[in-house]
KESEVEX-530275 format. One record per residue: residue in one letter; x, y, z of N, C-alpha, C, O in turn. Coordinates in pm, 1 decimal. Each point is the difference from the previous one (the first is absolute). Last residue first. Layout:
<pts>
<"A", <X, Y, Z>, <X, Y, Z>, <X, Y, Z>, <X, Y, Z>>,
...
</pts>
This chain:
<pts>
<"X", <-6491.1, 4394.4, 21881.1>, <55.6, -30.2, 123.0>, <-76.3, -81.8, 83.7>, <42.5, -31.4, 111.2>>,
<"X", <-47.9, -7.3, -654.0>, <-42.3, 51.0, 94.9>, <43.4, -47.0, 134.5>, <15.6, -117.9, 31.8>>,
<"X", <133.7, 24.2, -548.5>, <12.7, -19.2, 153.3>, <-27.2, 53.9, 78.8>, <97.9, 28.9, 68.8>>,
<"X", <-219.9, 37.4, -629.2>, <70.6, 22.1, 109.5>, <-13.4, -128.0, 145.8>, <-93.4, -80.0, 6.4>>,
<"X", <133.9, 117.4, -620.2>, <-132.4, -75.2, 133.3>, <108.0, 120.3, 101.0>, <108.6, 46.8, -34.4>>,
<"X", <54.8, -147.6, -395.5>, <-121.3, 115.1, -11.1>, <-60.9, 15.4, 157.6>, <-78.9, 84.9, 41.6>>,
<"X", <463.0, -394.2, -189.3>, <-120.4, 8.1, -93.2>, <-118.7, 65.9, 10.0>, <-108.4, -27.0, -51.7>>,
<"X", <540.0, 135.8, 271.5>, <36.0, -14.8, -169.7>, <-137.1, -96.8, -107.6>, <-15.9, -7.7, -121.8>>,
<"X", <0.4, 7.2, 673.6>, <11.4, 166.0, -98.1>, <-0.8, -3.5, -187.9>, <-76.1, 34.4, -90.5>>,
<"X", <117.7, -422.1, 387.6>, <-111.5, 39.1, -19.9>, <-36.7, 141.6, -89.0>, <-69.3, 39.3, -93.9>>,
<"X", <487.1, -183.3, 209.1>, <-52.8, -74.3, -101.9>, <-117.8, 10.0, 3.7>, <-44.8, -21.0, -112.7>>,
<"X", <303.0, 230.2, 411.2>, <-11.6, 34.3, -115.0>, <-79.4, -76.2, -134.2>, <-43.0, 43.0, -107.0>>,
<"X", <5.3, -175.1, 589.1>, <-77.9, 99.9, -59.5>, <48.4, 97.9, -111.9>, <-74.1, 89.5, -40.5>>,
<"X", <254.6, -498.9, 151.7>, <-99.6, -16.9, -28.4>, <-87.8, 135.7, -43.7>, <-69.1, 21.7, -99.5>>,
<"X", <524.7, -3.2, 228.8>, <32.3, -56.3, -101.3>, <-204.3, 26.5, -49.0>, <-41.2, 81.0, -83.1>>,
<"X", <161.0, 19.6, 484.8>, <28.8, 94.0, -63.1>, <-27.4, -23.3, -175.2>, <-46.6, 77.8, -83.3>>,
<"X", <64.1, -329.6, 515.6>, <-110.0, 18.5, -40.4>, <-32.5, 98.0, -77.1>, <-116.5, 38.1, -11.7>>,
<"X", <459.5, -438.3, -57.2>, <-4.9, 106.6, 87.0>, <-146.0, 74.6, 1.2>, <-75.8, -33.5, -91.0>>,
<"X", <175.6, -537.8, 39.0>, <7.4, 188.3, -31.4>, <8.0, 84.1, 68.3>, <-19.3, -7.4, 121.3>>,
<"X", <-18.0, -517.7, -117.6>, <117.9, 78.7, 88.5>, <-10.7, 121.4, -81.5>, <109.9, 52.4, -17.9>>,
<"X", <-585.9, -350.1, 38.1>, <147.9, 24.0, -79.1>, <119.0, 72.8, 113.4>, <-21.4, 39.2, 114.7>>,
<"X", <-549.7, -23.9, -210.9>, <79.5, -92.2, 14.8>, <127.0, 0.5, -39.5>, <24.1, 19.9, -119.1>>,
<"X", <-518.3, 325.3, 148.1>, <165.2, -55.0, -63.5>, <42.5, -105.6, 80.3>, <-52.7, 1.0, 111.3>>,
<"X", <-469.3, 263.0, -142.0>, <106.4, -90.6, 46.6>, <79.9, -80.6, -39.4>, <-23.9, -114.8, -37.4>>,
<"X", <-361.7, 554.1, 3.6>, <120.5, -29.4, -86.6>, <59.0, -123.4, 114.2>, <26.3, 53.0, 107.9>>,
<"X", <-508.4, 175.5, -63.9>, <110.7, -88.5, 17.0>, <68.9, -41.3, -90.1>, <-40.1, -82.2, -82.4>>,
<"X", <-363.6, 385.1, 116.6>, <64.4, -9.6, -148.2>, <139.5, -75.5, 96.0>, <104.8, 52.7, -37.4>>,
<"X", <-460.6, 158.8, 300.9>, <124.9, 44.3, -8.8>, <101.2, -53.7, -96.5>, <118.0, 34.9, -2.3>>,
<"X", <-538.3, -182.6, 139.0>, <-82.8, 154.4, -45.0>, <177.2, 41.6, -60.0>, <16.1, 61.7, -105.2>>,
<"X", <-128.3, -557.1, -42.0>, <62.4, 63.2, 135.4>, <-8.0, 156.5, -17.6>, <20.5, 54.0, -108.7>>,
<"X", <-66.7, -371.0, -243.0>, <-124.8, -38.4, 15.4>, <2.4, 113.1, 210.1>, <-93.4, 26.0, 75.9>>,
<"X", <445.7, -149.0, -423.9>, <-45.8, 113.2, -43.8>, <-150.9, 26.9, 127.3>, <-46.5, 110.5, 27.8>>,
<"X", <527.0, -321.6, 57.7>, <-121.0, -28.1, 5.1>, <-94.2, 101.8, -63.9>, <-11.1, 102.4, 67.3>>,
<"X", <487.3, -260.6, -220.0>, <-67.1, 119.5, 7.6>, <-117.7, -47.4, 53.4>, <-62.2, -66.3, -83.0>>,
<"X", <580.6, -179.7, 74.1>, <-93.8, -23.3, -42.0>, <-118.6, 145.8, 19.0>, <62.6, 81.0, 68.3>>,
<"X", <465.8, -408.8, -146.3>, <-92.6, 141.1, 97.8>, <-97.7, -42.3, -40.6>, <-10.5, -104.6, -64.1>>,
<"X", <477.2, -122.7, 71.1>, <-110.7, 18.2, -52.3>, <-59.7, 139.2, 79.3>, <32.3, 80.1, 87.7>>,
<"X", <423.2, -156.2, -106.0>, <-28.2, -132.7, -27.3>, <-117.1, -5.9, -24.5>, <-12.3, -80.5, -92.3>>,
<"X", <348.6, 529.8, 103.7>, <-115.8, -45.3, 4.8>, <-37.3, -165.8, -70.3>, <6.1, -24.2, -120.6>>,
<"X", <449.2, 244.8, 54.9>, <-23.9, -66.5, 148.5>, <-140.8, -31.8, 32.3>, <-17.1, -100.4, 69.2>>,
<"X", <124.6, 274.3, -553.5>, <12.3, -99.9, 96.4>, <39.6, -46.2, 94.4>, <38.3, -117.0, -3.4>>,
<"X", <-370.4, 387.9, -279.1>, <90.2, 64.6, 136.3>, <87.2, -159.9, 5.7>, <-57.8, -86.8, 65.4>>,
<"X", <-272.8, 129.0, -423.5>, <148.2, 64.5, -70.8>, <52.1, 15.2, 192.1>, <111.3, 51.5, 11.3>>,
<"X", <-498.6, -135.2, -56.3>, <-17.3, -130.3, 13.7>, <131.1, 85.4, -62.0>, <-55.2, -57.3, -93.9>>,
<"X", <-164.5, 383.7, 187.8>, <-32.6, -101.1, 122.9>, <150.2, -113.9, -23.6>, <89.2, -17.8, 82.9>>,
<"X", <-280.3, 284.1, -430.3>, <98.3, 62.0, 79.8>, <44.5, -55.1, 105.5>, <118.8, 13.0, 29.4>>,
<"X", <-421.3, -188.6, -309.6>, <139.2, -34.8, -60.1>, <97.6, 113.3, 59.7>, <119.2, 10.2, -28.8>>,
<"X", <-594.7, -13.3, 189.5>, <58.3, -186.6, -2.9>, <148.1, 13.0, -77.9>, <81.4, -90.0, 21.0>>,
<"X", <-446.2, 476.9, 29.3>, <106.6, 8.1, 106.0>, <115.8, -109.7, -71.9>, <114.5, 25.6, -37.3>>,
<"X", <-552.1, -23.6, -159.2>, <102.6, 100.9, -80.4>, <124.2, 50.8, 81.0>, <91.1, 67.3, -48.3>>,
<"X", <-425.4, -398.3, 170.9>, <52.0, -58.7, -126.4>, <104.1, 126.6, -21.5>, <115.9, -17.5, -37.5>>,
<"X", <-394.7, 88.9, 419.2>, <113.8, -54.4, -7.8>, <68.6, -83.7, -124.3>, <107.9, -57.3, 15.0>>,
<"X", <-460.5, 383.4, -94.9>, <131.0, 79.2, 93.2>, <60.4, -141.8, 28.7>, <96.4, -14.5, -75.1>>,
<"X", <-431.0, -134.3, -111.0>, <30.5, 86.6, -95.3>, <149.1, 37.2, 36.5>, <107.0, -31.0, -52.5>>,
<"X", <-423.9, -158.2, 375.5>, <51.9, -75.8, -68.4>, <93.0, 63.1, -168.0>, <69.3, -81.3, -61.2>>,
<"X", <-192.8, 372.3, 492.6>, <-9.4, -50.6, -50.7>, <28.5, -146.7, -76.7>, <114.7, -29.4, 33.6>>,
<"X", <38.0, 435.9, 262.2>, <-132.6, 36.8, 24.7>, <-104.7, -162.3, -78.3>, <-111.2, -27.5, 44.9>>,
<"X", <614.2, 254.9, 147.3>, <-5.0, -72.1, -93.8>, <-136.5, -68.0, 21.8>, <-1.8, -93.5, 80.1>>,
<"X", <211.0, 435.1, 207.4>, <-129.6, 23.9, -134.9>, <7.0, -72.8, -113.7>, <-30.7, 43.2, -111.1>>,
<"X", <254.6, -139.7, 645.0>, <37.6, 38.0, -121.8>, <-170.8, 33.3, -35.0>, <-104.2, -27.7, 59.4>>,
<"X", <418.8, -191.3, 379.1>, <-122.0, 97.8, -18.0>, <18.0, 81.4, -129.7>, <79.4, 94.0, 3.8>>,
<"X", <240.7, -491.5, 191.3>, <-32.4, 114.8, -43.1>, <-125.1, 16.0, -18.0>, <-58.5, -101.3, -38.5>>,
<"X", <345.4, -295.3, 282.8>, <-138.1, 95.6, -68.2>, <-1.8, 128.4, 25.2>, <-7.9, 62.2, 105.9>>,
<"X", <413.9, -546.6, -60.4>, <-74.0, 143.5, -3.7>, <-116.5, 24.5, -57.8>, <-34.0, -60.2, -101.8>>,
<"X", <453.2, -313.6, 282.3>, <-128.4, -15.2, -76.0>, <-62.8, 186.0, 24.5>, <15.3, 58.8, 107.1>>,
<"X", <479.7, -365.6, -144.6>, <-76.1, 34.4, 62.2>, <-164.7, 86.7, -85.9>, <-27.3, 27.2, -116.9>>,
<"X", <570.5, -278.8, 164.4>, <-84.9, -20.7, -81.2>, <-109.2, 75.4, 81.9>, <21.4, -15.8, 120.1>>,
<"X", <469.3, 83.0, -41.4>, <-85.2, -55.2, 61.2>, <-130.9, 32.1, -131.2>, <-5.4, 103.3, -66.7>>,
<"X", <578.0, -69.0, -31.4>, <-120.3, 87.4, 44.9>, <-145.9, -134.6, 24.1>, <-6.9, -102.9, -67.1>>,
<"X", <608.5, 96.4, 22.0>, <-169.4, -83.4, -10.7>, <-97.7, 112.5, 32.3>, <24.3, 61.1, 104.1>>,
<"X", <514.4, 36.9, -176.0>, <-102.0, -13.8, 102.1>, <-135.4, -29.7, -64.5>, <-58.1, 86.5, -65.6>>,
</pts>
């Protein structure tokens, strides 16, 4: 079964240009994630994925680089 490509935002403390260089190889190791990206410049640090992931997958991978997913 095909899973549907789809788009998400998370609300993260990836606060920076620094923080997302040091997210980028956790991120970029998901592969169902096709891109993402971090508005740092947003009060709520926008995490937005691209991809057939789970949303489990991402916020471990955020995890494993330090950052959280705020509700």
């Amino acid at each position: 079964m095909e899973q549907n490509v789809k788009t998400r935002k998370f609300k993260t403390d990836i606060n920076c240009d620094s923080c997302v260089r040091n997210v980028m190889p956790y991120l970029n190791s998901v592969s169902s994630v096709t891109s993402w990206n971090v508005d740092t410049t947003d009060k709520g640090k926008i995490l937005t994925v691209h991809g057939t992931f789970k949303d489990e997958e991402v916020e471990q991978a955020v995890k494993d680089a330090g950052f959280i997913i705020r509700g």
